[in-house]
Wavefront OBJ file of the C-alpha trace (Angstrom):
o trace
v -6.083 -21.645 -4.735
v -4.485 -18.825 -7.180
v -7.023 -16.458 -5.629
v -4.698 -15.874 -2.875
v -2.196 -13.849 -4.492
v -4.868 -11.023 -5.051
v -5.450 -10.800 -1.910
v -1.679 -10.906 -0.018
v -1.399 -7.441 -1.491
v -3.902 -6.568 0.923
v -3.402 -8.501 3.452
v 0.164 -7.337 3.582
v -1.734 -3.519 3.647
v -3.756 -4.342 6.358
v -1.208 -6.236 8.761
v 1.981 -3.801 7.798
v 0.004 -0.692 7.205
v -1.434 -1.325 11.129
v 2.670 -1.835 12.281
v 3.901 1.343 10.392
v 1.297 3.870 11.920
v 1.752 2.419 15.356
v 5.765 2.758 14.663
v 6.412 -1.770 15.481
v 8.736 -1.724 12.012
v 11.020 0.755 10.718
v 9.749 1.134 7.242
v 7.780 4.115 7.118
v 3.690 4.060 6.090
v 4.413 5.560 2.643
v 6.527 2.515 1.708
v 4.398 0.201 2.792
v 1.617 1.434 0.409
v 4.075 1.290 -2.571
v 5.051 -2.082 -2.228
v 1.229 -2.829 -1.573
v 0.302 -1.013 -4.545
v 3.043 -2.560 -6.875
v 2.432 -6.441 -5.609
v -0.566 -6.252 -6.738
v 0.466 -4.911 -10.155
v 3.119 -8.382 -10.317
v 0.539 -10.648 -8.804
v -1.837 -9.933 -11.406
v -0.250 -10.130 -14.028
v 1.376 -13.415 -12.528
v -1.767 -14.478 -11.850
v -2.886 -14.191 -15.733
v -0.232 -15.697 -16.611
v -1.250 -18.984 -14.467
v -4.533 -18.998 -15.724
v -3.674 -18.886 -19.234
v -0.962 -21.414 -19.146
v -4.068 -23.831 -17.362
v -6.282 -22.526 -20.356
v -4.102 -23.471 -22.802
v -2.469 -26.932 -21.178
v -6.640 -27.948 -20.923
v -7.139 -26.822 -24.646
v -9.637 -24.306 -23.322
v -10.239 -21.835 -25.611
v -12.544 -19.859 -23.390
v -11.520 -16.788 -21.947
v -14.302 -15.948 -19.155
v -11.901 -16.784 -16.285
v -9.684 -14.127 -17.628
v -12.464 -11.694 -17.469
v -13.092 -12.892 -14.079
v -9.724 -12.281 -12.501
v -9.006 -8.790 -14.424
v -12.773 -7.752 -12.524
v -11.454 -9.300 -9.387
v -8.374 -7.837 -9.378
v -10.046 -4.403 -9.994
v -12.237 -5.088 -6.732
v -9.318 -6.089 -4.375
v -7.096 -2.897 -5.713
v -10.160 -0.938 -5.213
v -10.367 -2.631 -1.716
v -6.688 -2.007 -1.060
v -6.774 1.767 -1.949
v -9.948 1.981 0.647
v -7.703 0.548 2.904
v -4.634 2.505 2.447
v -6.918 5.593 2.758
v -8.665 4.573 5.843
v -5.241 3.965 7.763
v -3.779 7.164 6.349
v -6.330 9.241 8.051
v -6.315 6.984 11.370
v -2.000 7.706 11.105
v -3.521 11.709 10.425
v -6.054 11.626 13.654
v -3.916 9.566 16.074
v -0.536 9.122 14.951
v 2.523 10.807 16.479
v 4.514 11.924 13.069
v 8.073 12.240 14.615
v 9.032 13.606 10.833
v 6.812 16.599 11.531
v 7.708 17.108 15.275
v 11.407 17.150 13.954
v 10.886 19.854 10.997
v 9.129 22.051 14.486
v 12.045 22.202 16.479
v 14.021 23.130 12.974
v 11.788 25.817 12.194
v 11.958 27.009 15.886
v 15.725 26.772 16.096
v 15.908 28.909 12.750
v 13.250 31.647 14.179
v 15.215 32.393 17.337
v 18.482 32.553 14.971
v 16.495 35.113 12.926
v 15.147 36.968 15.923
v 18.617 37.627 17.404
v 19.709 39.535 14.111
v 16.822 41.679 14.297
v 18.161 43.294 17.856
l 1 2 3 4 5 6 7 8 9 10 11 12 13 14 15 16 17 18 19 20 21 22 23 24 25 26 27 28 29 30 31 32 33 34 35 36 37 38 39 40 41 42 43 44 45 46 47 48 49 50 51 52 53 54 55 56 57 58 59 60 61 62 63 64 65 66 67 68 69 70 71 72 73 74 75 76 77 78 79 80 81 82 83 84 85 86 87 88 89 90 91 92 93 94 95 96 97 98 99 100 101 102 103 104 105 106 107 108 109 110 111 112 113 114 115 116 117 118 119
């Protein structure tokens, strides 16, 4: 059951990420991968946390499912960076970046101001 808080991180990539390139929400695709990135930080470490108070409430003295988790937790981030990557260069090939259509007209605006002081 605690597995699922490695893998809302991505989950949360996948669903958001796919609603930020296609422009559905207004937070932008960068943002989206920061608060991925970072959840997953805080959910693992919550998730350790769980596990040892378990280990310790059972008087387990075994640590093996911390092992597990800190190589599971490796695989999903791993997972999650493939992911952000992926949808970064699908936003690249097929998005419309309104930022960079903006700084176009402001770089046209200032080369016909510079053209008219060179008459």
């Amino acid at each position: 059951m605690h597995i699922i808080l490695i893998i809302l991180p991505l989950l949360f990539q996948i669903i958001f990420g796919r609603k930020a390139i296609g422009g559905d929400i207004k937070l932008r695709f960068d943002t989206i991968c920061l608060i991925s990135f970072f959840s997953q930080i805080i959910f693992t470490i919550l998730e350790f946390n769980i596990i040892v108070y378990y280990l310790e409430k059972n008087n387990n003295a075994c640590g093996m499912p911390l092992v597990g988790l800190i190589n599971i937790s490796l695989l999903f981030t791993l997972i999650l960076f493939i992911t952000m990557f992926i949808q970064y260069r699908i936003k690249k090939l097929y998005g419309n970046d309104e930022e960079d259509e903006i700084e176009d007209e402001d770089d046209k605006i200032e080369d016909y101001g510079n053209e008219e002081d060179e008459f």
